[in-house]
C-alpha positions as protocol buffer text, in pm:
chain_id: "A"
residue {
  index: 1
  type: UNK
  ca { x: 1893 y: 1123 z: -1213 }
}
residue {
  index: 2
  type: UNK
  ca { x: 1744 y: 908 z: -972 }
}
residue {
  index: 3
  type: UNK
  ca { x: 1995 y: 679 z: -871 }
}
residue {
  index: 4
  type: UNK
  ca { x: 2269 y: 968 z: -855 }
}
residue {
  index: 5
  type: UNK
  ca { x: 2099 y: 1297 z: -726 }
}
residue {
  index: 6
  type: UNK
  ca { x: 1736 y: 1241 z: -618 }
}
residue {
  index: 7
  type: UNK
  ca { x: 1809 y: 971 z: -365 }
}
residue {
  index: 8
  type: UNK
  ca { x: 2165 y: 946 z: -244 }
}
residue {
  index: 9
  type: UNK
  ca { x: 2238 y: 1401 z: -249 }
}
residue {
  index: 10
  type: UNK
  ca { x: 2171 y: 1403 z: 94 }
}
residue {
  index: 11
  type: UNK
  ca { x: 2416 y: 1133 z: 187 }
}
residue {
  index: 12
  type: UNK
  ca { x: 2670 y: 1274 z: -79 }
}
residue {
  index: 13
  type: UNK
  ca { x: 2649 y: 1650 z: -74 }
}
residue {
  index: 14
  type: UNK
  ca { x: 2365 y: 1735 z: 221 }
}
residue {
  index: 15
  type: UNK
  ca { x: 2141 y: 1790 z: -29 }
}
residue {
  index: 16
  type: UNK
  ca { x: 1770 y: 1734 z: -81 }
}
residue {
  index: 17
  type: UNK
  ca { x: 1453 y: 1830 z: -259 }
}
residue {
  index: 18
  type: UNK
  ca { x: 1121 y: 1852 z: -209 }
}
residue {
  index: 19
  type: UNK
  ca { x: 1065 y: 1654 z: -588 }
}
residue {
  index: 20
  type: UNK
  ca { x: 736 y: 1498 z: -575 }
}
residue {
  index: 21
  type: UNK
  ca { x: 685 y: 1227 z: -817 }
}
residue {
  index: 22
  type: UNK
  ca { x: 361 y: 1073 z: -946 }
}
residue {
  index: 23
  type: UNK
  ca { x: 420 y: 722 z: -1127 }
}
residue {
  index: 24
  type: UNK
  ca { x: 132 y: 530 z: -1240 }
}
residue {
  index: 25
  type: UNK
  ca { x: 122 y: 221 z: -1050 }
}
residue {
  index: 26
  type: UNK
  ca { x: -206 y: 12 z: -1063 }
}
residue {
  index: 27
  type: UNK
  ca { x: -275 y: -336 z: -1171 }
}
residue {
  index: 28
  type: UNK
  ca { x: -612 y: -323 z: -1415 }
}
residue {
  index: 29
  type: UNK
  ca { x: -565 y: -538 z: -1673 }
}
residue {
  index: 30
  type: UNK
  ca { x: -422 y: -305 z: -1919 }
}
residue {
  index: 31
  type: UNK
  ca { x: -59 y: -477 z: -1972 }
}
residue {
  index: 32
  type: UNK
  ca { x: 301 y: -499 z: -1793 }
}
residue {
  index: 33
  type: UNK
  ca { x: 375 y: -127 z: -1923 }
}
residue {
  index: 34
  type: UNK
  ca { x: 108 y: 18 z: -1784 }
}
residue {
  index: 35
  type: UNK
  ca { x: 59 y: -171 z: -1463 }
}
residue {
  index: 36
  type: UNK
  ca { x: 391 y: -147 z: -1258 }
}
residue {
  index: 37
  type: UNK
  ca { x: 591 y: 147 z: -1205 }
}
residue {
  index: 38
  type: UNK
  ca { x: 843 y: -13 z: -1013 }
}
residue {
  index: 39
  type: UNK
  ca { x: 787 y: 38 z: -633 }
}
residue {
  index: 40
  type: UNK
  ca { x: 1000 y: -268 z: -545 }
}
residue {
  index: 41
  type: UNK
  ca { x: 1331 y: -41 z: -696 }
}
residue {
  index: 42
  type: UNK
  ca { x: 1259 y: 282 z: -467 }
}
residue {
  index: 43
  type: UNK
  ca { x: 1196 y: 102 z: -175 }
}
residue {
  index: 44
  type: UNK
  ca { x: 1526 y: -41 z: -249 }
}
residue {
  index: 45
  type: UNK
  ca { x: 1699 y: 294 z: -283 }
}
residue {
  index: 46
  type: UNK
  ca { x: 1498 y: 423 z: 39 }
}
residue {
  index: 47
  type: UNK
  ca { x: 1757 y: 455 z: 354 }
}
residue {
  index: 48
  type: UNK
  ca { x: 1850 y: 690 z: 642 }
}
residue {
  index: 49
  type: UNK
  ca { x: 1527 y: 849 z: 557 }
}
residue {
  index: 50
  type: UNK
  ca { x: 1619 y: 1037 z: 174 }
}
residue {
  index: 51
  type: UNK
  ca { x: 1321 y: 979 z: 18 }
}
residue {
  index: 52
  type: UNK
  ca { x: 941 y: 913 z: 92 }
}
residue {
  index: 53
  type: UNK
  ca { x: 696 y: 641 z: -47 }
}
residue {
  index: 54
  type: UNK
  ca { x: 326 y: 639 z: -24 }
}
residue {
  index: 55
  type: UNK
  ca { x: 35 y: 462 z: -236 }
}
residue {
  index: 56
  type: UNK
  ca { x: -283 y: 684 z: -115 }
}
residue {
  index: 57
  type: UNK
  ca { x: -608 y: 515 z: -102 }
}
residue {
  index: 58
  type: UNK
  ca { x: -870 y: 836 z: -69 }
}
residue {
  index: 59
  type: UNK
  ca { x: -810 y: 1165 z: -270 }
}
residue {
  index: 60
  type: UNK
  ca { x: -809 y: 1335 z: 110 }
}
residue {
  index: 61
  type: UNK
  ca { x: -554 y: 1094 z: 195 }
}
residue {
  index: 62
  type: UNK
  ca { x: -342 y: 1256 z: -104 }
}
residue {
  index: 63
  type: UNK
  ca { x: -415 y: 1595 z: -48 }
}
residue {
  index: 64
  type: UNK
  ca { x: -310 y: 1588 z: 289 }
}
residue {
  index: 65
  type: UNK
  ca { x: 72 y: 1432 z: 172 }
}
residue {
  index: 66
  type: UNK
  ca { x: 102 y: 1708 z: -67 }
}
residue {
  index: 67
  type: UNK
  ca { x: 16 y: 1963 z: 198 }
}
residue {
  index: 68
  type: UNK
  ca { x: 243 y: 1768 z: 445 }
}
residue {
  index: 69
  type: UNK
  ca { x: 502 y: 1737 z: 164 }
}
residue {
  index: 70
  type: UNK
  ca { x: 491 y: 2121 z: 123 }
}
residue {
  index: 71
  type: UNK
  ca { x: 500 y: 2182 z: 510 }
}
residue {
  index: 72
  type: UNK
  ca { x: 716 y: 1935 z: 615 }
}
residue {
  index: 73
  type: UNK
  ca { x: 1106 y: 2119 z: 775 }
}
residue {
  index: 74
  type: UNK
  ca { x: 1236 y: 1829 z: 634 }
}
residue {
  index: 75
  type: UNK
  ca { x: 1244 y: 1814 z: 270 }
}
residue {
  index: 76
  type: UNK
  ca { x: 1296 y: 1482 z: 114 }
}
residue {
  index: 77
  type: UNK
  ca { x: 1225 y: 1382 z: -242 }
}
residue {
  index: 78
  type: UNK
  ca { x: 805 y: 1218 z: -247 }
}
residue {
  index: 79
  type: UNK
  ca { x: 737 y: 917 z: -459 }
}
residue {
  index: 80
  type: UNK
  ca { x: 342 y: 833 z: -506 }
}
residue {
  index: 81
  type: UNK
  ca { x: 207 y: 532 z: -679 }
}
residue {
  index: 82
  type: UNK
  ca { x: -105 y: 671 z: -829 }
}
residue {
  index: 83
  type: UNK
  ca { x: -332 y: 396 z: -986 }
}
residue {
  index: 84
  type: UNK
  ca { x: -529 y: 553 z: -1263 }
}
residue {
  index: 85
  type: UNK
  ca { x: -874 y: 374 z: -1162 }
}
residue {
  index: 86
  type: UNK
  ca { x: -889 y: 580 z: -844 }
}
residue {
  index: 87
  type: UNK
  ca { x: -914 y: 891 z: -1052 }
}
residue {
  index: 88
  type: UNK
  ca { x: -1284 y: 735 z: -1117 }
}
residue {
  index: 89
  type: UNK
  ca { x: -1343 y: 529 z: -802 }
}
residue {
  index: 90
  type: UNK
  ca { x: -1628 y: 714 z: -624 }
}
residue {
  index: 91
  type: UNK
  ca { x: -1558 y: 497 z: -279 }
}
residue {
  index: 92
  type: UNK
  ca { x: -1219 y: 649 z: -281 }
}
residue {
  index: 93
  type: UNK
  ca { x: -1357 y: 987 z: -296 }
}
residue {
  index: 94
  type: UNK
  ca { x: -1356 y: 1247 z: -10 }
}
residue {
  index: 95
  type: UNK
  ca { x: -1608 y: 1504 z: 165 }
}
residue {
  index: 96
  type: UNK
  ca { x: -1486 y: 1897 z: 235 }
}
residue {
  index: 97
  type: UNK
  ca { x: -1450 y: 1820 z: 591 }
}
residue {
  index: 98
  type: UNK
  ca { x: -1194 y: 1537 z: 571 }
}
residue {
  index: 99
  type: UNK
  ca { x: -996 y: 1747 z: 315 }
}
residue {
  index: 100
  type: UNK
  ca { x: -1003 y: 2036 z: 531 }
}
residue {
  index: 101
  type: UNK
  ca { x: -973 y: 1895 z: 881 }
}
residue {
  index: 102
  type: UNK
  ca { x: -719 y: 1586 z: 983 }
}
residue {
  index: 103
  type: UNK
  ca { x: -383 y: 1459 z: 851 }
}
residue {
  index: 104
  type: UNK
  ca { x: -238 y: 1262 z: 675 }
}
residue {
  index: 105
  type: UNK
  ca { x: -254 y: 915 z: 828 }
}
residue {
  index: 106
  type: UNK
  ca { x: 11 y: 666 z: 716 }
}
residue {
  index: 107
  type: UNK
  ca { x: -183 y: 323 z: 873 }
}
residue {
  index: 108
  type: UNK
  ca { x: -566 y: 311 z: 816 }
}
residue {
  index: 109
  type: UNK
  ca { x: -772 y: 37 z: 1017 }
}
residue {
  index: 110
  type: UNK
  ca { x: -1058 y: -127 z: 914 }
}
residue {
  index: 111
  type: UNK
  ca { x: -1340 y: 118 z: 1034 }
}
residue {
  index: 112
  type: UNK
  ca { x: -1608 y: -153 z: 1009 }
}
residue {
  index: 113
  type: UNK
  ca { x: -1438 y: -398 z: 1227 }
}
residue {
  index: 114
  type: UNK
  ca { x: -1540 y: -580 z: 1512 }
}
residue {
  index: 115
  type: UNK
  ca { x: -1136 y: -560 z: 1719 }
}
residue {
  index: 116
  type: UNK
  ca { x: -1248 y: -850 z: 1965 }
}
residue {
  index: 117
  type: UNK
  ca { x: -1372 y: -1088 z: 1683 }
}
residue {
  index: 118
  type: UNK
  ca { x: -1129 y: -1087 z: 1411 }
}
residue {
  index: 119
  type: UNK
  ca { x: -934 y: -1310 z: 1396 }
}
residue {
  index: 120
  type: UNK
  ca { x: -772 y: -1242 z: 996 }
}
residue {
  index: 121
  type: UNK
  ca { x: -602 y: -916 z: 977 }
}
residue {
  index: 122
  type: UNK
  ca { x: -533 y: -825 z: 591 }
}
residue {
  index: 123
  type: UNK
  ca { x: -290 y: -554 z: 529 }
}
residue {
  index: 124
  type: UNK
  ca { x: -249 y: -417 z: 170 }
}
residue {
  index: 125
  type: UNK
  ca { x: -165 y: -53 z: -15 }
}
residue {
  index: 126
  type: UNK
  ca { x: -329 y: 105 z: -311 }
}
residue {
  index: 127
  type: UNK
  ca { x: -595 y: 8 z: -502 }
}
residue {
  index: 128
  type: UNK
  ca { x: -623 y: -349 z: -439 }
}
residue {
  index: 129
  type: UNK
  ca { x: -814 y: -254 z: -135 }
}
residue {
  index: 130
  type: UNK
  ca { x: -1106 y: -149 z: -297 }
}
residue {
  index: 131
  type: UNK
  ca { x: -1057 y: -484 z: -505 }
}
residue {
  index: 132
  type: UNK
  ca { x: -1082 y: -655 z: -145 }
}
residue {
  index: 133
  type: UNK
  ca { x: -1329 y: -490 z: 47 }
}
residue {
  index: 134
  type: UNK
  ca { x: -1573 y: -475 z: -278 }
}
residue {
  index: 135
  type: UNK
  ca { x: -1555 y: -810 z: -347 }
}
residue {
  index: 136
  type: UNK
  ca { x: -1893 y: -1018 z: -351 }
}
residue {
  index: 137
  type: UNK
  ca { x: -1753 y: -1317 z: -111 }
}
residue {
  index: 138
  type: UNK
  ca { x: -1629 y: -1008 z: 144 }
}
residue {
  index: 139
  type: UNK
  ca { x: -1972 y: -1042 z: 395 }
}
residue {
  index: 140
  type: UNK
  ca { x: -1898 y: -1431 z: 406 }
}
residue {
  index: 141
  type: UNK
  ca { x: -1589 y: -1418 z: 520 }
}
residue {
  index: 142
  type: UNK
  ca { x: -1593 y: -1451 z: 850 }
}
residue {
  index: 143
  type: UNK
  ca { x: -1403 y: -1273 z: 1111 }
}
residue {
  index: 144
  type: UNK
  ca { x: -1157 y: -1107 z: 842 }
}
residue {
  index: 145
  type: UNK
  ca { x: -1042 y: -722 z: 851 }
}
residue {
  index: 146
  type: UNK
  ca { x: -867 y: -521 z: 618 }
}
residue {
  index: 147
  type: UNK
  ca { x: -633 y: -239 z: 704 }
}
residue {
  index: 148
  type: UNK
  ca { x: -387 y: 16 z: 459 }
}
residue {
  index: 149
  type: UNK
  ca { x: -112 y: 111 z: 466 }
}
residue {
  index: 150
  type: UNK
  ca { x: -26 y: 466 z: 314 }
}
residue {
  index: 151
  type: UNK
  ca { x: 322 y: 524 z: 384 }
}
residue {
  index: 152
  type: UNK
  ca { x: 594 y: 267 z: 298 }
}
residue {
  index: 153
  type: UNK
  ca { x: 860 y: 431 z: 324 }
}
residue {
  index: 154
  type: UNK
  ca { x: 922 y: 571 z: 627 }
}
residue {
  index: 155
  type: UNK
  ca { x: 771 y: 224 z: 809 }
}
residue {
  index: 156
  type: UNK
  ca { x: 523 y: 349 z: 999 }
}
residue {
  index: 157
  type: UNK
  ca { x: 629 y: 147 z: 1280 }
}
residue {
  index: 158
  type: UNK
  ca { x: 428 y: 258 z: 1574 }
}
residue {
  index: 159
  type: UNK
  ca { x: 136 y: 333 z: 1367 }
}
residue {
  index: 160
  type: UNK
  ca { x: 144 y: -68 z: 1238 }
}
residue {
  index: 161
  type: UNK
  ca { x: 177 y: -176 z: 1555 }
}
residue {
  index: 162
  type: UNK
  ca { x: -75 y: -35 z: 1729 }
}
residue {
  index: 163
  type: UNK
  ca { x: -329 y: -121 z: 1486 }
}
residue {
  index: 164
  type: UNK
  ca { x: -226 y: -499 z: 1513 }
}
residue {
  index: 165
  type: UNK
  ca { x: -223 y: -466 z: 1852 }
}
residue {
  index: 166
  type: UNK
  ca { x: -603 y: -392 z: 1881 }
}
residue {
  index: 167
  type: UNK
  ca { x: -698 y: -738 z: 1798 }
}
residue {
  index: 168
  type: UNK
  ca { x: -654 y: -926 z: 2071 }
}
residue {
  index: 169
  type: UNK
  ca { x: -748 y: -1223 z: 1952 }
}
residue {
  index: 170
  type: UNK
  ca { x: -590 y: -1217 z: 1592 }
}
residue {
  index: 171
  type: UNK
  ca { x: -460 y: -1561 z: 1451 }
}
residue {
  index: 172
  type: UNK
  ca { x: -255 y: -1478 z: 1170 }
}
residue {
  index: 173
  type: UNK
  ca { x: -192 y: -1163 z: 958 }
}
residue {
  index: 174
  type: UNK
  ca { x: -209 y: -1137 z: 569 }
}
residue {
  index: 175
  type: UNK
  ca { x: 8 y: -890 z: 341 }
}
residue {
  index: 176
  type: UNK
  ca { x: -201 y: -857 z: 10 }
}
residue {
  index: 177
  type: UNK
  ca { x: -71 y: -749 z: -310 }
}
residue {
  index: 178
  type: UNK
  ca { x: -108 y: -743 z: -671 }
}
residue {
  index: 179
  type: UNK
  ca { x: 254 y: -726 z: -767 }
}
residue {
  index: 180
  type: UNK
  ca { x: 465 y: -1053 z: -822 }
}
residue {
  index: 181
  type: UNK
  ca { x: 641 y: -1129 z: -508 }
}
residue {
  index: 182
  type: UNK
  ca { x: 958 y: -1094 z: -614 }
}
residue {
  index: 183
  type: UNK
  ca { x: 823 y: -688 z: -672 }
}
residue {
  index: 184
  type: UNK
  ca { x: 597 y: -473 z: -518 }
}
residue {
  index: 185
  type: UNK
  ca { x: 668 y: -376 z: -137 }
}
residue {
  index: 186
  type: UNK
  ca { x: 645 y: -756 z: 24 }
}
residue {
  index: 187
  type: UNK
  ca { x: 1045 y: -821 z: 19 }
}
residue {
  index: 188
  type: UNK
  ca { x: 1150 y: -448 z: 145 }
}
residue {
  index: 189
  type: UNK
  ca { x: 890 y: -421 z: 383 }
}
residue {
  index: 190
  type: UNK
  ca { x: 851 y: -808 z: 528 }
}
residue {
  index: 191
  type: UNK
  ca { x: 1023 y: -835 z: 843 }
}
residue {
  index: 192
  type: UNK
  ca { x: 851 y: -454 z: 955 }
}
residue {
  index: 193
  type: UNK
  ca { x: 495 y: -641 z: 935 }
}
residue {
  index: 194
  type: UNK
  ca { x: 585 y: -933 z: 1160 }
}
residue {
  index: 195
  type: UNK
  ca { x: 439 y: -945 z: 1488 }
}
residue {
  index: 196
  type: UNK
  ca { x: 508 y: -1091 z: 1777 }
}
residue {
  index: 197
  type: UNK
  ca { x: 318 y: -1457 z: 1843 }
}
residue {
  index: 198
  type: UNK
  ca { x: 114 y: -1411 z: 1527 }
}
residue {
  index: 199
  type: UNK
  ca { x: 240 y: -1585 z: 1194 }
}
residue {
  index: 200
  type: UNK
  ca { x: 220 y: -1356 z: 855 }
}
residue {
  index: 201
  type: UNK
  ca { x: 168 y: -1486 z: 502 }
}
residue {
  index: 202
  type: UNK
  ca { x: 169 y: -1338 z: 148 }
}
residue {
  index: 203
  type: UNK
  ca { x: -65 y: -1319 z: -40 }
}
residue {
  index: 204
  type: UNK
  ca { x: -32 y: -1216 z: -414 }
}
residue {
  index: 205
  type: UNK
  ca { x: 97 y: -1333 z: -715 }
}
residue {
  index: 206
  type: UNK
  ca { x: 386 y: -1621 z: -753 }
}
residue {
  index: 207
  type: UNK
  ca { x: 747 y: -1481 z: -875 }
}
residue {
  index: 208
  type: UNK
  ca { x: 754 y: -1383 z: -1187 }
}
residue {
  index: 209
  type: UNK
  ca { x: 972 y: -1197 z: -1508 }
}
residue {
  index: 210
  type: UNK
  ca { x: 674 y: -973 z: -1630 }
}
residue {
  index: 211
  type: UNK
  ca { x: 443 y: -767 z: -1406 }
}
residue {
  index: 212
  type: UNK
  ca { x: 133 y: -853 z: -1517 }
}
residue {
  index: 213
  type: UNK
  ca { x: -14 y: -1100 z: -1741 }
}
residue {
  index: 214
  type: UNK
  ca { x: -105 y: -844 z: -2021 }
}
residue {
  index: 215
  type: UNK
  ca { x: -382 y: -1024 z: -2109 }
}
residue {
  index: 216
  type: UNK
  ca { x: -753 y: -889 z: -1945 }
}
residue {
  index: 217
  type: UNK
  ca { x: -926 y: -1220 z: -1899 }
}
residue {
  index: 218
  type: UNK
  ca { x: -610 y: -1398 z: -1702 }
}
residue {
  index: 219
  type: UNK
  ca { x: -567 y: -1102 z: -1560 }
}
residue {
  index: 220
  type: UNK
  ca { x: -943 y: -1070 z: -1409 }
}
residue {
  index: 221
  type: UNK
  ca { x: -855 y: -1426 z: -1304 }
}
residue {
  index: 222
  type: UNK
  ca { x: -547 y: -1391 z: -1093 }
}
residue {
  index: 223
  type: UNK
  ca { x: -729 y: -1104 z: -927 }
}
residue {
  index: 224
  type: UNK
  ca { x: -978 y: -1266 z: -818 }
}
residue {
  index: 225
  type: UNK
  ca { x: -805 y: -1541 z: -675 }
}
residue {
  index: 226
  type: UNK
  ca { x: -541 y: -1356 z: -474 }
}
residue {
  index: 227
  type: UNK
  ca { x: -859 y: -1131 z: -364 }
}
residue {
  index: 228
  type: UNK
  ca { x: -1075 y: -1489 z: -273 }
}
residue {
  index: 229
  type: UNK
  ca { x: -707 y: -1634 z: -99 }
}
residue {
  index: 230
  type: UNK
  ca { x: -681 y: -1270 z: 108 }
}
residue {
  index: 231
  type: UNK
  ca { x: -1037 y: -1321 z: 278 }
}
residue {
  index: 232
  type: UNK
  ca { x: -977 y: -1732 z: 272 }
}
residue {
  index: 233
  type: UNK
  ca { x: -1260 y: -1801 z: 72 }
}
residue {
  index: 234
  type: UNK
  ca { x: -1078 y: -1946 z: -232 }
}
């Protein structure tokens, strides 16, 4: 149904949907079935604009796609990684006024960061954020900020670039993930996060057949280190 109808009607027949998808896509320790939910494959089918592909990070960040998804003139099919442990996560929570004012924002900056002294610019999607930014070696880690990105499909190319353009005296910028690298968004999305003068590395774990390790302490592990490796304190 996918591969067929969903994301190739509009280049077939001129026809499209407004088919919103929620797939449960969140890496917590609970096994390779429940962590992945393949966002590597529908970036792979995404082209010419048919579909869309977001991993929100607030619950006003998702309410506004749906409303945009709703609104939107041009109807294309919505995929949305949902991790389960945001459902719970009071720091991705949101206040009446940011669900009823604003939009939906497909790059969010780092709003605690100083622009002229970073020097580490971490990009990531989903729920490894919180993993980052929480993270009890995050105050010691120097001149390091962490952005998201919302939408992966449609790039948000200007959106990206503006953001890395307001540090001025950024050194190198880090894609974070918690998919293998051989999955999640890193190959699709690779050459749209380079930027001029400014090397980018990846950060996440090492190729691999399985999602996840499927076991909770070697999980807790691996998190940890690509979380310690995204700040550069590990």
């Amino acid at each position: 149904m996918i591969d067929q109808f969903i994301v190739a009607g509009l280049s077939k027949w001129r026809e499209t949907t407004r088919l919103t998808l929620l797939l449960p896509h969140g890496y917590e320790g609970n096994g390779p079935e429940h962590s992945s939910a393949r966002l590597e494959r529908f970036l792979q089918l995404a082209a010419q604009e048919n579909i869309r592909v977001a991993n929100c990070s607030t619950s006003g960040q998702y309410f506004h796609l749906v409303r945009r998804q709703a609104l939107d003139a041009a109807g294309r099919p919505l995929v949305v990684m949902t991790p389960k442990g945001l459902l719970r996560l009071k720091q991705a929570s949101s206040t009446l006024a940011e669900l009823a004012e604003g939009s939906f924002r497909p790059v969010i900056d780092d709003p605690q960061a100083d622009h002229d002294g970073v020097t580490r610019l971490v990009f990531c999607s989903g729920k490894i954020y919180y993993d980052i930014v929480g993270h009890e070696q995050r105050a010691s880690a120097g001149q390091v900020a962490v952005a998201r990105l919302e939408q992966l499909y449609p790039f948000p190319v200007d959106e990206y670039a503006a953001v890395v353009a307001s540090y001025p005296n950024l050194r190198e910028v880090i894609w974070a993930q918690e998919e293998p690298q051989n999955m999640g968004a890193w190959r699709t999305i690779r050459h749209r996060l380079e930027a001029p003068g400014v090397p980018l590395s990846y950060v996440g774990r090492p190729w691999r057949a399985s999602p996840s390790e499927g076991y909770p302490t070697a999980h807790l592990r691996e998190q940890d280190r690509i979380v310690r490796t995204a700040l550069g304190v590990g």
